[in-house]
SETI-895455 format. One line per 4 residues: number of its first residue (from 1); for each residue x, y, z of N, C-alpha, C. Coordinates in steps of 0.001 Angstrom, whole numbers, plus 500000, padded with zeros to 6 digits. Layout:
N
NUM = X:Y:Z:X:Y:Z:X:Y:Z; ...
This chain:
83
1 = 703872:188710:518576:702804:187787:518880:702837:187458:520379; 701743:187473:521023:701224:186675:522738:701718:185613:522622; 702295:185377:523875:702570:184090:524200:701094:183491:525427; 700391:182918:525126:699120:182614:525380:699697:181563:526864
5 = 700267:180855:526346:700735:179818:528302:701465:180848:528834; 702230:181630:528547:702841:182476:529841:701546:183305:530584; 700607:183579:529816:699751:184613:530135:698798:183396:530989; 698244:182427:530972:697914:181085:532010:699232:180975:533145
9 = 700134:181181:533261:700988:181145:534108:700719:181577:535003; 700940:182841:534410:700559:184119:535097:699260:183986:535697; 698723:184029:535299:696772:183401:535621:696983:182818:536891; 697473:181631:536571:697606:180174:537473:698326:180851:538497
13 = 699099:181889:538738:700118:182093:539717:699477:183067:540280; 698640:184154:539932:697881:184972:540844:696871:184003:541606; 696092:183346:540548:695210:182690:541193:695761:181803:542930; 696692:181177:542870:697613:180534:543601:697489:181676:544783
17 = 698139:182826:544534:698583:183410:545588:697122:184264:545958; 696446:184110:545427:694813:184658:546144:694703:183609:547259; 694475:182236:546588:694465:181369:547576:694672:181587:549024; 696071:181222:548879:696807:181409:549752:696827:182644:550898
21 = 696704:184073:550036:696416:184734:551137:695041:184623:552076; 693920:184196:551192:692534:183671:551347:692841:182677:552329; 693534:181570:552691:693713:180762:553188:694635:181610:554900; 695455:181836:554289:695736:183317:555283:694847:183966:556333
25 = 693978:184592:555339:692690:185251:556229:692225:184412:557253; 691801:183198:556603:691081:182025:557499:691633:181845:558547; 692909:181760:558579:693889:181256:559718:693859:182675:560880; 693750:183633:560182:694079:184762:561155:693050:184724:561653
29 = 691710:185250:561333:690426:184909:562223:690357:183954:562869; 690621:182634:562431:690419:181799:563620:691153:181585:564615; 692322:181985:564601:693494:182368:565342:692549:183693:566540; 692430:184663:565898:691608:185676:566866:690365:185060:567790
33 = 690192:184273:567274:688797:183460:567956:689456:182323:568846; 690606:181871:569119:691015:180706:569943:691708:181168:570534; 692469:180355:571877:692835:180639:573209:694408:180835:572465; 695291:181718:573311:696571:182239:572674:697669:180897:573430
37 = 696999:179463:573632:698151:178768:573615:698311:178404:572389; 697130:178296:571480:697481:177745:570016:698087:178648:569012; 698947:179824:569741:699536:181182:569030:700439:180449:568058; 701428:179660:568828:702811:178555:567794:702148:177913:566803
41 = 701421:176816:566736:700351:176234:565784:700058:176798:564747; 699327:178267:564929:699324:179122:563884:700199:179733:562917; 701297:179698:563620:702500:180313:563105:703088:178961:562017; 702959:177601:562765:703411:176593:561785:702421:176463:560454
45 = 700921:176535:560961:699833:176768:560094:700395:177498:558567; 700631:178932:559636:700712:179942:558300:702226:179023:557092; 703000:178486:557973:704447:178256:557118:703897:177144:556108; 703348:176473:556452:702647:175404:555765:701587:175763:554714
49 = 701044:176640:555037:700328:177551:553668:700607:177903:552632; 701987:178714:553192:703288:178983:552540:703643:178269:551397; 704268:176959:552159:704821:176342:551074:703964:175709:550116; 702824:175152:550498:701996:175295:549290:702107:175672:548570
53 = 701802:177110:548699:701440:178200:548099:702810:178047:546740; 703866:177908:547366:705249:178175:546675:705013:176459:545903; 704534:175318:546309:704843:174069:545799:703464:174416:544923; 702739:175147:544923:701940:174807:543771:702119:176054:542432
57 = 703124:177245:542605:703646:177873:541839:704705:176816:541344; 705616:176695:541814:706575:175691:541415:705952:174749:540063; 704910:174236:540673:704683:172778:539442:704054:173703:538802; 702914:174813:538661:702838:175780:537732:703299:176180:536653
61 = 704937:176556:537126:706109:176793:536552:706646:175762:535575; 706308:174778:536419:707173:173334:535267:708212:173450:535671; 708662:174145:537086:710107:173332:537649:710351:172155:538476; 708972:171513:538825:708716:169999:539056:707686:169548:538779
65 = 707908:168153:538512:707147:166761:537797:705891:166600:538885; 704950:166369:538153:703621:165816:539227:703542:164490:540322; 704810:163609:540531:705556:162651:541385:705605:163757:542246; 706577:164628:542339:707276:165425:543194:706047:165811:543837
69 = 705358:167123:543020:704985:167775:543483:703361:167014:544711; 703056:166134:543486:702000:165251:544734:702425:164474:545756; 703640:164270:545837:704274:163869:546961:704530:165115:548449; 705122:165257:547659:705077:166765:548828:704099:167241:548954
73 = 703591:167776:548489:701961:167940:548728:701345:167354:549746; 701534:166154:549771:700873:165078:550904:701374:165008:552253; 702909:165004:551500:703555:165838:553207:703194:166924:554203; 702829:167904:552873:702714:169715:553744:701322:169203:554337
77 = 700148:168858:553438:699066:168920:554391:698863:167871:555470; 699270:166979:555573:699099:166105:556763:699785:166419:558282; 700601:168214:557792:701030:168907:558691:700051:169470:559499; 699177:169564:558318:697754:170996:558397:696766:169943:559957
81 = 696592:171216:560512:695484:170917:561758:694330:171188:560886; 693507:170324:560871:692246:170869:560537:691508:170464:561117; 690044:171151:561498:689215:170834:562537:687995:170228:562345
């Protein structure tokens, strides 16, 4: 027999990492379009994507509580430059 939530996991975890590379893309184009002092920025950009990316597999997973994970959460993006 299927196990029907692993197969949403799974779901939930590609979906996640589309995101993310999607979010990726964004950063690289606009990166190509701005002056190369904001080269570092980008680079923190991308790490911060990152962990998203990994903090929202994580609670996915059910290896942390929605405290945690919306906490941190709030951390990573208030990292985020946005324009």
């Amino acid at each position: 027999m299927s196990r029907p939530k692993s197969h949403k996991r799974d779901r939930e975890r590609a979906r996640d990492e589309r995101n993310a590379a999607k979010a990726a893309r964004r950063l690289e184009r606009r990166d190509n379009t701005e002056p190369a002092s904001e080269a570092v920025s980008s680079t923190v950009q991308s790490e911060v994507l990152a962990a998203l990316a990994e903090l929202h597999r994580r609670f996915s997973d059910g290896e942390i509580e929605f405290d945690d994970f919306d906490a941190a959460k709030r951390e990573l993006t208030e990292r985020l430059d946005v324009h």
